[in-house]
C-alpha positions as protocol buffer text, in pm:
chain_id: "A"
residue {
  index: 1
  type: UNK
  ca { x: 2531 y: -485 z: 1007 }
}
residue {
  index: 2
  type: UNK
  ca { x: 2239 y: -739 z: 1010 }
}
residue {
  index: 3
  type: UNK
  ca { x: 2203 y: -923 z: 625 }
}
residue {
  index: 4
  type: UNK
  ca { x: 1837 y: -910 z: 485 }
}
residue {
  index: 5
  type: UNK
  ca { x: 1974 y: -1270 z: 381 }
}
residue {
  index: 6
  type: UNK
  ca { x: 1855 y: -1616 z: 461 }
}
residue {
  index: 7
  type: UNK
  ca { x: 2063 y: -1892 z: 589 }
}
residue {
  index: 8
  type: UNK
  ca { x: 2089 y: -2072 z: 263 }
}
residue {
  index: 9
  type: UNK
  ca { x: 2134 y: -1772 z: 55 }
}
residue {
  index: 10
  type: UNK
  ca { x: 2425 y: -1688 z: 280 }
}
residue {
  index: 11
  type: UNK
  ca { x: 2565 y: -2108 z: 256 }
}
residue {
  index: 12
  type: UNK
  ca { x: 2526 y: -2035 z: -174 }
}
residue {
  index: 13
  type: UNK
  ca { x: 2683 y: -1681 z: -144 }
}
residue {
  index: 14
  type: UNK
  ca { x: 2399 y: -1547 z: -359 }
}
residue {
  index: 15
  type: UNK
  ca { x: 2145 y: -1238 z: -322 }
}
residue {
  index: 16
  type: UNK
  ca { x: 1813 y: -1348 z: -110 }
}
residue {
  index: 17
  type: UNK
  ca { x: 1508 y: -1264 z: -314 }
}
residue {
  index: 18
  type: UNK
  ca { x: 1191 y: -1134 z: -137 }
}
residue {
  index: 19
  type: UNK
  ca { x: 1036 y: -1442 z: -256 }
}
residue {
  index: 20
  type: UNK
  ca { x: 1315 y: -1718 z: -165 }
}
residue {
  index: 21
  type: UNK
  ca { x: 1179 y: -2032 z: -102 }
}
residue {
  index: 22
  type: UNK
  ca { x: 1390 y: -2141 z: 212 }
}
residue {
  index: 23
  type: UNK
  ca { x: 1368 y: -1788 z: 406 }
}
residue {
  index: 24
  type: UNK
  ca { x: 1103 y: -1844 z: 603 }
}
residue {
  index: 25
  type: UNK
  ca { x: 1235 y: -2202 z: 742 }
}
residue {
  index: 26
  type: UNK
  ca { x: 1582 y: -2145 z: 730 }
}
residue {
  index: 27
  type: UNK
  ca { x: 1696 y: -1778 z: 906 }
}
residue {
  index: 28
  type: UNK
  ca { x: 1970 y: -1625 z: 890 }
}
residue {
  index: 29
  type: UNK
  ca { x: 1990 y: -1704 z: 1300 }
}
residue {
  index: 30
  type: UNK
  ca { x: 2055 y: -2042 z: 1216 }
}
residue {
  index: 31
  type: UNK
  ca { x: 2258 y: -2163 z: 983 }
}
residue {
  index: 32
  type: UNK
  ca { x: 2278 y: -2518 z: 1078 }
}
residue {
  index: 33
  type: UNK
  ca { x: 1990 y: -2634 z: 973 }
}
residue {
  index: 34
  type: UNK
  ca { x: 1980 y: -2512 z: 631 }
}
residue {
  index: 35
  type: UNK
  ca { x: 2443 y: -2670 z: 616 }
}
residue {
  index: 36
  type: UNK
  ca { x: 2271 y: -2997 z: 749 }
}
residue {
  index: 37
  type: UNK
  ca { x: 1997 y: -3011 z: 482 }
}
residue {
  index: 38
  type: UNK
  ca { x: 2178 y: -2918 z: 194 }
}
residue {
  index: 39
  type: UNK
  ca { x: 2491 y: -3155 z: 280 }
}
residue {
  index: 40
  type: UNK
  ca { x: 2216 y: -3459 z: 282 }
}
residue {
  index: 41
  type: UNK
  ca { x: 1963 y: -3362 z: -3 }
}
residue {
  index: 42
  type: UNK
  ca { x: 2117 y: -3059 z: -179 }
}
residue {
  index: 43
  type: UNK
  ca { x: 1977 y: -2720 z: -214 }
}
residue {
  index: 44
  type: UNK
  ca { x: 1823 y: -2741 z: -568 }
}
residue {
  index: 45
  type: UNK
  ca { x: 1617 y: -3082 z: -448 }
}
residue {
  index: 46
  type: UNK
  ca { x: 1494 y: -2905 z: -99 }
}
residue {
  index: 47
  type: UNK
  ca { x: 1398 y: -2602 z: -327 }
}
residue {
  index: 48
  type: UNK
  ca { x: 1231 y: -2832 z: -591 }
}
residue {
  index: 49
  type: UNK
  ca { x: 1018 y: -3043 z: -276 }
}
residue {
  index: 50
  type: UNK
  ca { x: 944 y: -2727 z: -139 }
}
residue {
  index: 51
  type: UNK
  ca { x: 832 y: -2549 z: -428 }
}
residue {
  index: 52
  type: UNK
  ca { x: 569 y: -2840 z: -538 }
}
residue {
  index: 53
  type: UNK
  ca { x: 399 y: -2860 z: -151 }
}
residue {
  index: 54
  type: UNK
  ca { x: 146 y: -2591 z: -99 }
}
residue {
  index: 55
  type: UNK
  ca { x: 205 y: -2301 z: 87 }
}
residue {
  index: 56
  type: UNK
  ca { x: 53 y: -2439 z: 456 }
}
residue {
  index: 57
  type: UNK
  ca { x: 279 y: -2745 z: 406 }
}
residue {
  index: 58
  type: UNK
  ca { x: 595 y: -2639 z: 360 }
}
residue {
  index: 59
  type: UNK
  ca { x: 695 y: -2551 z: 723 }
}
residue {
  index: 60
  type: UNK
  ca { x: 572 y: -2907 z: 859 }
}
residue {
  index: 61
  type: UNK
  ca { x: 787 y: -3011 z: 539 }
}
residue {
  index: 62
  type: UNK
  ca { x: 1122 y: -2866 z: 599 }
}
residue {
  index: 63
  type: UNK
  ca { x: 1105 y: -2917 z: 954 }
}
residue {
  index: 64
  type: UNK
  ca { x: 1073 y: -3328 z: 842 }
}
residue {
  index: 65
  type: UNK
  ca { x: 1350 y: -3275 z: 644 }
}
residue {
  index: 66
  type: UNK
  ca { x: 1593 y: -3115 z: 905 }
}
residue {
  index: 67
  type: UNK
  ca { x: 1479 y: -3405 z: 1158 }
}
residue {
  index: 68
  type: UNK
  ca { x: 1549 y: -3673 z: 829 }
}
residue {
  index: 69
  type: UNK
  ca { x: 1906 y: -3507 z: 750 }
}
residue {
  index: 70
  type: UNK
  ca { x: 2021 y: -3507 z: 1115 }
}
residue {
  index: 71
  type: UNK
  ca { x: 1899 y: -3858 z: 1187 }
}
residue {
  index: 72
  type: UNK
  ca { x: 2090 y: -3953 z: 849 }
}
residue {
  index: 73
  type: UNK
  ca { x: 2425 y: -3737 z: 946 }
}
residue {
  index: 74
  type: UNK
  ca { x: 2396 y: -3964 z: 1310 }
}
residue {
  index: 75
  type: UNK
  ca { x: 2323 y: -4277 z: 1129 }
}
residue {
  index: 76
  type: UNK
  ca { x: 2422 y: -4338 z: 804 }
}
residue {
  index: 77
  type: UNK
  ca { x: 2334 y: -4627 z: 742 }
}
residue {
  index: 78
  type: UNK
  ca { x: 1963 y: -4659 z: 852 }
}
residue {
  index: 79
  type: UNK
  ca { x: 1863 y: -4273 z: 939 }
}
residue {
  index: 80
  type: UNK
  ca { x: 1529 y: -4223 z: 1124 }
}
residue {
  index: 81
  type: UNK
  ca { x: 1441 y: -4582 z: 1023 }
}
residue {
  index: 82
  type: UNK
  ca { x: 1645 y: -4681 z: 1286 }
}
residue {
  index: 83
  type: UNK
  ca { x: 1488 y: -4464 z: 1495 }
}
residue {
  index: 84
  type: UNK
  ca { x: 1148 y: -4626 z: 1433 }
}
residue {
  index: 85
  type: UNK
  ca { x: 1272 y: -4985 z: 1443 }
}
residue {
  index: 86
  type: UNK
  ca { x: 1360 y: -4920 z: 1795 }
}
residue {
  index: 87
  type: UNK
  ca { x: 1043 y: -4772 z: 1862 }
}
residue {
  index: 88
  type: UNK
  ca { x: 834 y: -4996 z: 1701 }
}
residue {
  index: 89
  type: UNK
  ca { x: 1028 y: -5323 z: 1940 }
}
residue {
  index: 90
  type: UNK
  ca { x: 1005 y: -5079 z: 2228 }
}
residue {
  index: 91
  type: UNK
  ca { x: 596 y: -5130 z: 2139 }
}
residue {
  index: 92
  type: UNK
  ca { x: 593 y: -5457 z: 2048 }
}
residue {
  index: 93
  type: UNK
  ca { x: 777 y: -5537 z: 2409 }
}
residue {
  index: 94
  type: UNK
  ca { x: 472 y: -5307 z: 2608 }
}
residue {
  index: 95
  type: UNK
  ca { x: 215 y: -5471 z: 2413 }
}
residue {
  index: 96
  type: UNK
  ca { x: 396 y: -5843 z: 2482 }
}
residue {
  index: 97
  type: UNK
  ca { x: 396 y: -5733 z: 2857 }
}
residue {
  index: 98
  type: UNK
  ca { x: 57 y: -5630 z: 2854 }
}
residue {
  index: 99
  type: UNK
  ca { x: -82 y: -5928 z: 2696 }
}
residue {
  index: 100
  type: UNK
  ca { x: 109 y: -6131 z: 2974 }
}
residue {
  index: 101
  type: UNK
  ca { x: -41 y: -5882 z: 3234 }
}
residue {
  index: 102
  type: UNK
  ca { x: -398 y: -5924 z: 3108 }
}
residue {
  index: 103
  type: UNK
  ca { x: -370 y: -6289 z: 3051 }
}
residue {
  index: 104
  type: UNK
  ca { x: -259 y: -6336 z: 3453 }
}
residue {
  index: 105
  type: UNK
  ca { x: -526 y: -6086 z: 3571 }
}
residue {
  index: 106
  type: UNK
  ca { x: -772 y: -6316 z: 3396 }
}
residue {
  index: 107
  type: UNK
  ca { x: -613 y: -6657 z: 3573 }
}
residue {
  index: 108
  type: UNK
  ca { x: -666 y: -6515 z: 3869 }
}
residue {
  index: 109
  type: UNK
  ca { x: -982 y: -6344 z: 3854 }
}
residue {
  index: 110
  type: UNK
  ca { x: -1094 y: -6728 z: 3743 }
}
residue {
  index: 111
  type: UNK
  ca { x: -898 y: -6883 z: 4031 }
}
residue {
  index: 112
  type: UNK
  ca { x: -1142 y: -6613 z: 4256 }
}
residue {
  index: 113
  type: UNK
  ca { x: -1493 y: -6653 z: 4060 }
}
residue {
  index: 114
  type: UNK
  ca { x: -1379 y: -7078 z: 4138 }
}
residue {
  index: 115
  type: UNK
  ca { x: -1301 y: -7023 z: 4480 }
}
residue {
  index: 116
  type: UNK
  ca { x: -1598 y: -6811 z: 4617 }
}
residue {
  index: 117
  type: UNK
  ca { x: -1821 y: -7093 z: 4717 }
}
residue {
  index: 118
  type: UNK
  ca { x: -1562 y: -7295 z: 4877 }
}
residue {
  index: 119
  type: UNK
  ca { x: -1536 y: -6953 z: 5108 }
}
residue {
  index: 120
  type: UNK
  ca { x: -1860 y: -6948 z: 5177 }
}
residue {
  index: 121
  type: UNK
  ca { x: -1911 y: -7287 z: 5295 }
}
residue {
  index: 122
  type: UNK
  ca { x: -1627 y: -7207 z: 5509 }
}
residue {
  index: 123
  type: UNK
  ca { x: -1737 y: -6918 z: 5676 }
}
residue {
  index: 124
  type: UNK
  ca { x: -2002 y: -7129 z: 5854 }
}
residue {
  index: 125
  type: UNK
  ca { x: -1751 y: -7399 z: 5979 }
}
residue {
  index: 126
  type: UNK
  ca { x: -1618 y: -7351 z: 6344 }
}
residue {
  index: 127
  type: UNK
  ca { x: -1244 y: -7230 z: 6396 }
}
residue {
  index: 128
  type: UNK
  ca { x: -1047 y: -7490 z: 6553 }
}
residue {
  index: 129
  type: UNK
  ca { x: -766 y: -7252 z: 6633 }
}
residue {
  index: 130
  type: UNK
  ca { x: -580 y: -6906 z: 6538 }
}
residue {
  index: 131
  type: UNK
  ca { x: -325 y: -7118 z: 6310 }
}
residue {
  index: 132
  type: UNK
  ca { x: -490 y: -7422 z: 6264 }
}
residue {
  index: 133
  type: UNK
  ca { x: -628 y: -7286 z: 5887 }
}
residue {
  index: 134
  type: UNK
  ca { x: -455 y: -7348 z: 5552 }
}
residue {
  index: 135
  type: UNK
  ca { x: -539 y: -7279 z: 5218 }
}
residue {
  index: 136
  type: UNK
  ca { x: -547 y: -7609 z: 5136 }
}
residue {
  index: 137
  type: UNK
  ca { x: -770 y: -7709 z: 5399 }
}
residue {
  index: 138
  type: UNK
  ca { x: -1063 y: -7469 z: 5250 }
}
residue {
  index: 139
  type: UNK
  ca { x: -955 y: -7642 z: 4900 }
}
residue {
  index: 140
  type: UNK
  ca { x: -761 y: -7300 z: 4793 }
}
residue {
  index: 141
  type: UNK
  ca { x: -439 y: -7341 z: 4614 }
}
residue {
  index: 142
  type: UNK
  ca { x: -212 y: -7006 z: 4614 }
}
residue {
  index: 143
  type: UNK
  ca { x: -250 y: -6784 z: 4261 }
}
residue {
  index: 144
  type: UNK
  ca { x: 109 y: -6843 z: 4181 }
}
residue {
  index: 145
  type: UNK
  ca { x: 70 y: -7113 z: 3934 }
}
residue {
  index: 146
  type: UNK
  ca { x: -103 y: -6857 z: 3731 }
}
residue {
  index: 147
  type: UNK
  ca { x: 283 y: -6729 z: 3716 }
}
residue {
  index: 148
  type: UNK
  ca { x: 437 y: -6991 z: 3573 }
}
residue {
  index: 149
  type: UNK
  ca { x: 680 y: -6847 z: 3317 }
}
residue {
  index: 150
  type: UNK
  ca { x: 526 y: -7230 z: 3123 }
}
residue {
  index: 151
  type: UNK
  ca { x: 213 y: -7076 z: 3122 }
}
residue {
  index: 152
  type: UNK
  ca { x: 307 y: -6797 z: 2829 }
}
């Protein structure tokens, strides 16, 4: 026999009215969510939060709240916030790498714009021999001192 009743109704043993407040985001199908919920925040505050959000909100709402109670039943301590502390490093790190990234694409797109001339004049010199031609003989020094780890 399938019960008209909602998840929570069936957690507080009590008859589920046609207008219960936690039927439509906590079904009968899966009780979990609603055992998780009321163990962290109790059903008479989840009713109250719910009941003061408008209607289109309330979904969005208890669906925070399930994600918030879980995170909080995992970590006790710091709940979701933990969640965004590593997040927010894990941003902090790509944006730290990106600055680097930027900053050596720069060096040598200035070691390049330095450099061109000194090409130039060298096309027009005669080759003295296939391996006879160095970078520091057209006055070019190699990028990599735009990758010193002393330059950040």
């Amino acid at each position: 026999m399938i019960s008209g009743r909602c998840a929570a109704c069936k957690y507080l043993r009590r008859r589920c009215p046609s207008d219960c407040i936690f039927s439509p985001f906590f079904p009968s199908n899966n009780p979990q969510r609603f055992t998780i919920v009321h163990r962290i925040y109790g059903a008479s505050n989840v009713a109250k939060f719910l009941h003061q959000l408008p209607t289109h909100l309330r979904g969005e709402a208890a669906e925070t709240l399930i994600f918030e109670a879980k995170c909080r039943i995992e970590d006790p301590v710091y709940g979701c916030v933990g969640i965004i502390s590593q997040l927010q490093h894990q941003l902090h790190v790509a944006e730290t790498q990106l600055a680097k990234t930027r900053a050596e694409i720069a060096c040598v797109a200035s070691n390049v714009q330095e450099e061109q001339p000194q090409l130039q004049d060298f096309a027009f010199q005669p080759i003295q021999g296939p391996n006879s031609v160095g970078f520091s003989q057209i006055g070019l020094s190699s990028p990599a001192h735009c990758f010193n780890s002393s330059f950040f």
